[in-house]
N, C-alpha and C positions, 0 to 999 in steps of 0.2 A: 691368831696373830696375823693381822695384814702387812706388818712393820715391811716384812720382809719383799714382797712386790714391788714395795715405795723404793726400795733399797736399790733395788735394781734396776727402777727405772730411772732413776735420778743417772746408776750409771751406766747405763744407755745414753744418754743426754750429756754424756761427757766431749762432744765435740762443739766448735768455734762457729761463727757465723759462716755461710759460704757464700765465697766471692761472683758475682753473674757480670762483670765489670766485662768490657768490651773497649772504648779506648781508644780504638783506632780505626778509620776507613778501610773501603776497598781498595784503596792506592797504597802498594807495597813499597817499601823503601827499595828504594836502584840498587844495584850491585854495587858494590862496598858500601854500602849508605849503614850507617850507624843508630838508633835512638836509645833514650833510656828517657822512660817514662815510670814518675811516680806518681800514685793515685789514693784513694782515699773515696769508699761506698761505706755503705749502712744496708743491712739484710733486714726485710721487715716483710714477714709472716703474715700478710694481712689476716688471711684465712684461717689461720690458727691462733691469734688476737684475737678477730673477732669472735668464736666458737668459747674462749677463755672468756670474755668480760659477758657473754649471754649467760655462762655456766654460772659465775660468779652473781648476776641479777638474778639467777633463778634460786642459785643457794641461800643466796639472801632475804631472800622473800619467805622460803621456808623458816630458816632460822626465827626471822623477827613473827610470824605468824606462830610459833613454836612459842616465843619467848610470851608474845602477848596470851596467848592459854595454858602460860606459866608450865610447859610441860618438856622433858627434854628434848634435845635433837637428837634425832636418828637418822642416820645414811640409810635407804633404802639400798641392794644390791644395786638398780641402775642407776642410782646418782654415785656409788663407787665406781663405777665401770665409768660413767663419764666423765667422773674426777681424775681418772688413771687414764684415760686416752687424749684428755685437752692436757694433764701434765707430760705426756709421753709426745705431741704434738710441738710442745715449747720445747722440750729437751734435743728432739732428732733436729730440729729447726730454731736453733735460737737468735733470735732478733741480737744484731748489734753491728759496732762501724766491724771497718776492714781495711788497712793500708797493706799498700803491692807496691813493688819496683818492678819494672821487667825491661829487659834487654831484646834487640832485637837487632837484626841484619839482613840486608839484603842479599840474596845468591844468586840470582837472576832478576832478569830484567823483568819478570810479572811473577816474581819467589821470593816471599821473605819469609822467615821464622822467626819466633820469641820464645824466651825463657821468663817466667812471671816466679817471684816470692812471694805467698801472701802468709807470714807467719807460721801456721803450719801446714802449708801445703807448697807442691812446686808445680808448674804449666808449663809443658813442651808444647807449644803451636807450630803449624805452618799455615801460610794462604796464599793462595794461586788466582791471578787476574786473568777472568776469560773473558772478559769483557769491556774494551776501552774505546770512549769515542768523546772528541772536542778539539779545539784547536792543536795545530802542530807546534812545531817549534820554532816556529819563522813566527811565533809570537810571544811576548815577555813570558816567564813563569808566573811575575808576579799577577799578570792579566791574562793568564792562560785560563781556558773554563773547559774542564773534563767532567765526565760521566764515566763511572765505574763499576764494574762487579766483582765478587770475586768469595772462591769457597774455602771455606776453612776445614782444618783438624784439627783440634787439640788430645790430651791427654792426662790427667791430673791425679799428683796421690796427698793423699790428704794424714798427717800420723800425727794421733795424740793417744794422751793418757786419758785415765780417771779420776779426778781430782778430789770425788765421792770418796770413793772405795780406798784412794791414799792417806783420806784424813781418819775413814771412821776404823780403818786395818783392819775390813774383813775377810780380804783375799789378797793373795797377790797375783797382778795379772800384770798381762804383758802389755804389748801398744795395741790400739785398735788401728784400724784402717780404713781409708776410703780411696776408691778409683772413681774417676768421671773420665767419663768420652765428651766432649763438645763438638758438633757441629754446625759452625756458624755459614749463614750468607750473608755476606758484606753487601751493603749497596750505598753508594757515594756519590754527589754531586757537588764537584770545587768550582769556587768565584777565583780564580787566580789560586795564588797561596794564601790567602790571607783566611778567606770563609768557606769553610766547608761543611754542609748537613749531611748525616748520614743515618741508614737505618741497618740492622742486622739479626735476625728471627735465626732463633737456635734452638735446639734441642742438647739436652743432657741427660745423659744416662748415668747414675750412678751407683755404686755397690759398698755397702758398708761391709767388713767383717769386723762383728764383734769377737774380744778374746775367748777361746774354746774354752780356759779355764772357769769362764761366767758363765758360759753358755752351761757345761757339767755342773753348777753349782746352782744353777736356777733351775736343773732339774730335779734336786733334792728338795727345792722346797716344800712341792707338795706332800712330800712326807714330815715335813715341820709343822705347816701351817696349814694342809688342809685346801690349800689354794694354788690354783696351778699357774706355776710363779715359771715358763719354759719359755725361753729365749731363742729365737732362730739364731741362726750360725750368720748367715747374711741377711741384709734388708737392700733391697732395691727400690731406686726413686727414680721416676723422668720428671723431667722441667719440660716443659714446650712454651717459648713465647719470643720476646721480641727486644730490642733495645732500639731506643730513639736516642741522637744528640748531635748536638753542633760543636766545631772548633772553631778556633779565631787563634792567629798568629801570623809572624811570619820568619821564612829562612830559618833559625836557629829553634827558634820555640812556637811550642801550640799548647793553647789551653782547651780543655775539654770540659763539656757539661752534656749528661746522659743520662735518660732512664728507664731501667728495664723491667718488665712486664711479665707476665706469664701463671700458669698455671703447674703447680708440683703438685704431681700421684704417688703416692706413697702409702699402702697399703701392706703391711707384713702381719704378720699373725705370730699376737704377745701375749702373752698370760693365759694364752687357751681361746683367743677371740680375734678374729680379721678385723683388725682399729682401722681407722683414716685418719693417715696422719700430715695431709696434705693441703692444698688451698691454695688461695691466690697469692702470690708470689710480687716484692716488688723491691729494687734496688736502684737508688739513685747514685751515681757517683759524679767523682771530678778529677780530674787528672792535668799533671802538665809534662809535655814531651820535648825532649832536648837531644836535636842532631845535626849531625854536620851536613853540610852543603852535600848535592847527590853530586857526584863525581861527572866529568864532561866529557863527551867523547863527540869524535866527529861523524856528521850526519852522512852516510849515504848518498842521502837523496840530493840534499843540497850544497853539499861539501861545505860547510860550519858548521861548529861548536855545535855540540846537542847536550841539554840535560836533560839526565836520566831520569 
C-alpha cells in the first residue's frame, strides 16, 4: 500500500501561499503619521514548477513509449520517489495570489512599525532609518529629493488547518503552525513625494510545526505499508533574495509596483529521505497606501514650520 505516504503528504501541503510583499521604502512615516496600506501578490514556485512540468515530460514519454509496445506502466522506485518529492515541493510551497492590509505608525522621527493581515497569518514589523541625506526643508516636500536607508525586523505566525485529513476523517488533528523572522534592508531614492524607486534584500527564516498527532500517526505507517511513511515534528526554510519596485503618488496616496526575487532552501527529511523542496522563488505584487499628512513642527534650525 503506498496510499498512505500520498495521504500525508497532501497533508503536509495543507498551508496558503506565503506572502514576500514589501510595500514600503526606507522613509518611516513621522511621529504620529498614520497609513494603511492594501496589497495584493501572487507566490510563484519557479523552481518547484519547473522540476514538476520536467517530471511530468519525462513521465510522459515513458508512459506513451509503454503504450506504443502495448505493455503496462510501471513506476520504477525512483520515479516514485520523484513523484513524492515534486508533489511534496507544490504542497510546502503552493503557487497562488495573497491579499494583505497593514497598519502602520510612526513613533519616532526615523521609527516606525506595522501590523500586516494576510489571511492566515499576522506581521509585527519595525524599521529604523540610519541613513538620511537630500534636501532640507527650506525646500517643498513635494520637490524635496532624499536618499534613504534603513533595517528592518519583522515577525510572523502563520495557523491553518488540514483541509485533506478534514474531508477524508482520518485523524483528527489540531492546527499547524509557522514562524518566520524577516530581516529586511530598505534602500530608497525619492523625486519629491510624488516618485520613489526602492530596493530591499531579505532573508527569512522560517519554522513550520506539523501537528504531533500526524507526526505519531506517520510513524505507524511503516508498520501498515511497509514504507516509511515518518514525518519530522518541524521543517525549516530560509528565503534569501531581494524586492525591487517603484511608487508614484502624492500627499494622501501611493501606488506601488514590486518584485521579489530570491532563492528558498528547504531541505527536511520525509519518508525516510533528505528531499529538496526548494528553488527559485518569485513574487510580484501591488499595493496602494493611504495616510494622512506627517504632522509639522517647528524647525530649530530655521525657526519654520518643518514636515516630518
Amino acid at each position: 500500500m503506498r496510499i498512505l505516504p500520498l495521504l500525508l503528504a497532501l497533508a503536509f501541503g495543507s498551508g496558503c501561499a506565503s506572502n514576500l510583499s514589501t510595500l514600503q521604502t526606507a522613509k518611516p512615516l513621522a511621529r504620529g503619521q498614520f497609513q494603511v496600506t492594501l496589497g495584493s501578490g501572487l507566490f510563484v514556485p519557479v523552481g518547484q514548477i519547473v522540476d514538476v512540468i520536467d517530471l511530468g515530460i519525462d513521465q510522459g514519454k515513458e508512459i506513451k513509449d509503454a503504450v506504443d509496445r502495448d505493455e503496462p506502466v510501471r513506476l520504477t522506485e525512483e520515479d516514485q520517489q520523484r513523484l513524492l518529492t515534486a508533489g511534496l515541493s507544490l504542497a510546502v510551497a503552493p503557487p497562488g495570489p495573497v491579499s494583505e492590509v497593514t497598519i502602520r505608525a510612526g513613533l519616532a522621527d526615523d521609527v516606525d512599525v506595522g501590523l500586516r493581515y494576510s489571511g492566515i497569518s499576522l506581521r509585527l514589523d519595525t524599521r529604523y532609518r540610519f541613513l538620511h541625506a537630500g534636501d532640507g526643508p527650506q525646500v517643498p516636500e513635494n520637490n524635496r529629493k532624499s536618499f534613504d536607508m534603513a533595517i528592518g525586523l519583522a515577525g510572523a505566525r502563520h495557523s491553518f488547518k488540514s483541509p485533506v485529513l478534514d474531508v477524508l476523517e482520518i485523524i483528527q488533528v489540531d492546527d499547524f503552525s509557522r514562524w518566520d523572522v524577516e530581516v529586511p534592508l530598505y534602500i530608497s531614492a525619492d523625486i519629491g513625494d510624488i516618485f520613489r524607486v526602492y530596493a530591499a534584500p531579505k532573508y527569512v527564516y522560517s519554522r513550520t510545526r506539523l501537528d504531533q498527532k500526524l507526526v505519531n500517526f506517520a510513524e505507524q505507517g511503516k508498520d501498515v505499508t511497509g514504507f516509511d511513511a515518518s514525518l519530522p515534528a518541524k521543517v525549516n526554510s530560509h528565503f534569501i533574495g531581494s524586492t525591487f519596485g517603484l511608487s508614484l503618488g502624492y500627499k494622501y496616496v501611493h501606488v506601488f509596483a514590486e518584485l521579489t526575487g530570491g532563492y528558498t532552501s528547504c531541505k527536511p527529511t520525509l519518508f525516510g529521505q533528505q528531499r529538496n523542496l526548494g528553488g527559485a522563488t518569485f513574487y510580484p505584487a501591488i499595493g496602494i497606501a493611504i495616510r494622512n499628512l506627517a504632522p509639522v513642527r517647528q524647525s530649530p534650525e530655521l525657526g519654520q514650520p518643518e514636515s516630518l
